[in-house]
KEKE-5999 format. One record per residue (C-alpha): residue in three letters; residue number from 1; x, y, z; chain. Coordinates in pm, whole numbers, plus 50000, padded with zeros to 5 digits. Each point is the difference from the previous one (the first is absolute). Layout:
BEGIN
<res ALA	n NUM	east X	north Y	up Z	chain A>
...
***
This chain:
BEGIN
<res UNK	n 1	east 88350	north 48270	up 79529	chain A>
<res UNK	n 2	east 50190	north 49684	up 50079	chain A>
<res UNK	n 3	east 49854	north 49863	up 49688	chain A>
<res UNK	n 4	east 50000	north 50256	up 49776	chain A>
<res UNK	n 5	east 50443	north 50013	up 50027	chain A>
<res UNK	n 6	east 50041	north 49622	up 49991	chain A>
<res UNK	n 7	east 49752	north 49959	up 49667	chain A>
<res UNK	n 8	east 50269	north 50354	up 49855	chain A>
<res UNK	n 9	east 50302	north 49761	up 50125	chain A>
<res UNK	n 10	east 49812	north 49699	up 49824	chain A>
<res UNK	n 11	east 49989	north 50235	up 49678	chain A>
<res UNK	n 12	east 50348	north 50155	up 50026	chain A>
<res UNK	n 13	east 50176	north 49662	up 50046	chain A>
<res UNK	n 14	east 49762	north 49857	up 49700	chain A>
<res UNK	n 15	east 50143	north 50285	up 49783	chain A>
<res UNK	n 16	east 50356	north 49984	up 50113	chain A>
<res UNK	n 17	east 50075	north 49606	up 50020	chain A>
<res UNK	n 18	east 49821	north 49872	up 49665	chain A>
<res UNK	n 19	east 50022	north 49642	up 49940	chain A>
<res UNK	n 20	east 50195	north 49894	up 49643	chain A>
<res UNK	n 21	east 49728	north 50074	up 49772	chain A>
<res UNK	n 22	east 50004	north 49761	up 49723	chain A>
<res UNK	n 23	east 49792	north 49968	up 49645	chain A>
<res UNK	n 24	east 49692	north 49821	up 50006	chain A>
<res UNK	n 25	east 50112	north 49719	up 49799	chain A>
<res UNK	n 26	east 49831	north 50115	up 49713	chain A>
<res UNK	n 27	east 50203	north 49859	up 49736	chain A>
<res UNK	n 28	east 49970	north 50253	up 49700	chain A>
<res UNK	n 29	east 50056	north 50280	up 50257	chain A>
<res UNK	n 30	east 50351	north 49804	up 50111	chain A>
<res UNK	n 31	east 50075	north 49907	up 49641	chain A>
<res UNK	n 32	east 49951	north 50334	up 49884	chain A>
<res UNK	n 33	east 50145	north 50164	up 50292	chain A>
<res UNK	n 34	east 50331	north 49721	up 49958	chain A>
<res UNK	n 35	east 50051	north 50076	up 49624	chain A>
<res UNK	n 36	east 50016	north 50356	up 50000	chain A>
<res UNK	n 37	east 50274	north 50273	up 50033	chain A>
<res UNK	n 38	east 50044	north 50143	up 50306	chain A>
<res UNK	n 39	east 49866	north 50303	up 49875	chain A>
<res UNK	n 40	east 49701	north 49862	up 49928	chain A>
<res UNK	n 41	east 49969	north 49804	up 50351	chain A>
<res UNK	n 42	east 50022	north 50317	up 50147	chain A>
<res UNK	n 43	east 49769	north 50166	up 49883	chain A>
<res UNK	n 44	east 49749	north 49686	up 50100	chain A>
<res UNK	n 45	east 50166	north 50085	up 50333	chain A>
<res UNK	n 46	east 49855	north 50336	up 49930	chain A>
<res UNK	n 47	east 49708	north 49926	up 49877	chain A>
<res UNK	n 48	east 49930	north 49761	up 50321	chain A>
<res UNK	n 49	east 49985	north 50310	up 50239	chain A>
<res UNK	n 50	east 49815	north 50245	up 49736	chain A>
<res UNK	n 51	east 49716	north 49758	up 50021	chain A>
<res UNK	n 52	east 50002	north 49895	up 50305	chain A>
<res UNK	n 53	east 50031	north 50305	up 50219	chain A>
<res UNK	n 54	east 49701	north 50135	up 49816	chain A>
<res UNK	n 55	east 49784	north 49718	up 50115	chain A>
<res UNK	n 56	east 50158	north 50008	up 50386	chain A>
<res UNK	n 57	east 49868	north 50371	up 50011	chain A>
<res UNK	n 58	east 49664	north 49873	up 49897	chain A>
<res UNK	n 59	east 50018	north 49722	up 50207	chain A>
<res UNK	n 60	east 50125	north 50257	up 50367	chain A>
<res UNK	n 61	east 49733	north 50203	up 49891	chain A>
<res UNK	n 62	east 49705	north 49786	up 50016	chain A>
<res UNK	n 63	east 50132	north 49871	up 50310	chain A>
<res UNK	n 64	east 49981	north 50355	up 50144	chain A>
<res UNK	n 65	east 49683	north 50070	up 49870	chain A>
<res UNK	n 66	east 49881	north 49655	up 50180	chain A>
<res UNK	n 67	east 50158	north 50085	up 50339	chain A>
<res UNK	n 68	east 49897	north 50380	up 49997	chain A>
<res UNK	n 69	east 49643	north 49849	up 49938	chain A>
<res UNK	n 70	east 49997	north 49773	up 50255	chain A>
<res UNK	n 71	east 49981	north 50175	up 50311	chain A>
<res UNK	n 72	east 49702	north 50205	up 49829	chain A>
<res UNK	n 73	east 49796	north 49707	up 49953	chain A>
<res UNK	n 74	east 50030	north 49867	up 50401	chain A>
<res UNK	n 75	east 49900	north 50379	up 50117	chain A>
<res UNK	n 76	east 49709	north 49935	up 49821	chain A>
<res UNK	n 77	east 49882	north 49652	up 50101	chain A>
<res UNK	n 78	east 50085	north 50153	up 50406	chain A>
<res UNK	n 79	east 49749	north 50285	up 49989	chain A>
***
């Protein structure tokens, strides 16, 4: 039980202190990025998060398959 609330206080402080995220250093992405309106940088804001919390989901929910899984799997190698 212990565990389980200090790996949610792990996540919660993950979520709520972020470190400054910066570019990758990809230099078309920061020359594009530095020469456009800033219309046009936010919608690369935009599009950031409309790709990227598709892929998250994905991600969560292969990692919940994986742990529902798991304790299925030792059951079976007990019996």
């Amino acid at each position: 039980m212990v565990r389980r609330l200090l790996a949610v206080a792990a996540l919660g402080a993950a979520l709520w202190l972020p470190a400054p995220c910066r570019a990758q250093g990809c230099s078309l992405c920061r020359d594009t990025t530095a020469g456009a309106p800033a219309k046009e940088r936010e919608g690369m804001r935009r599009g950031i998060l409309v790709l990227g919390i598709p892929a998250g989901g994905v991600f969560v929910g292969i990692l919940a398959v994986a742990w529902k899984m798991k304790p299925k799997d030792e059951e079976r190698e007990r019996d």
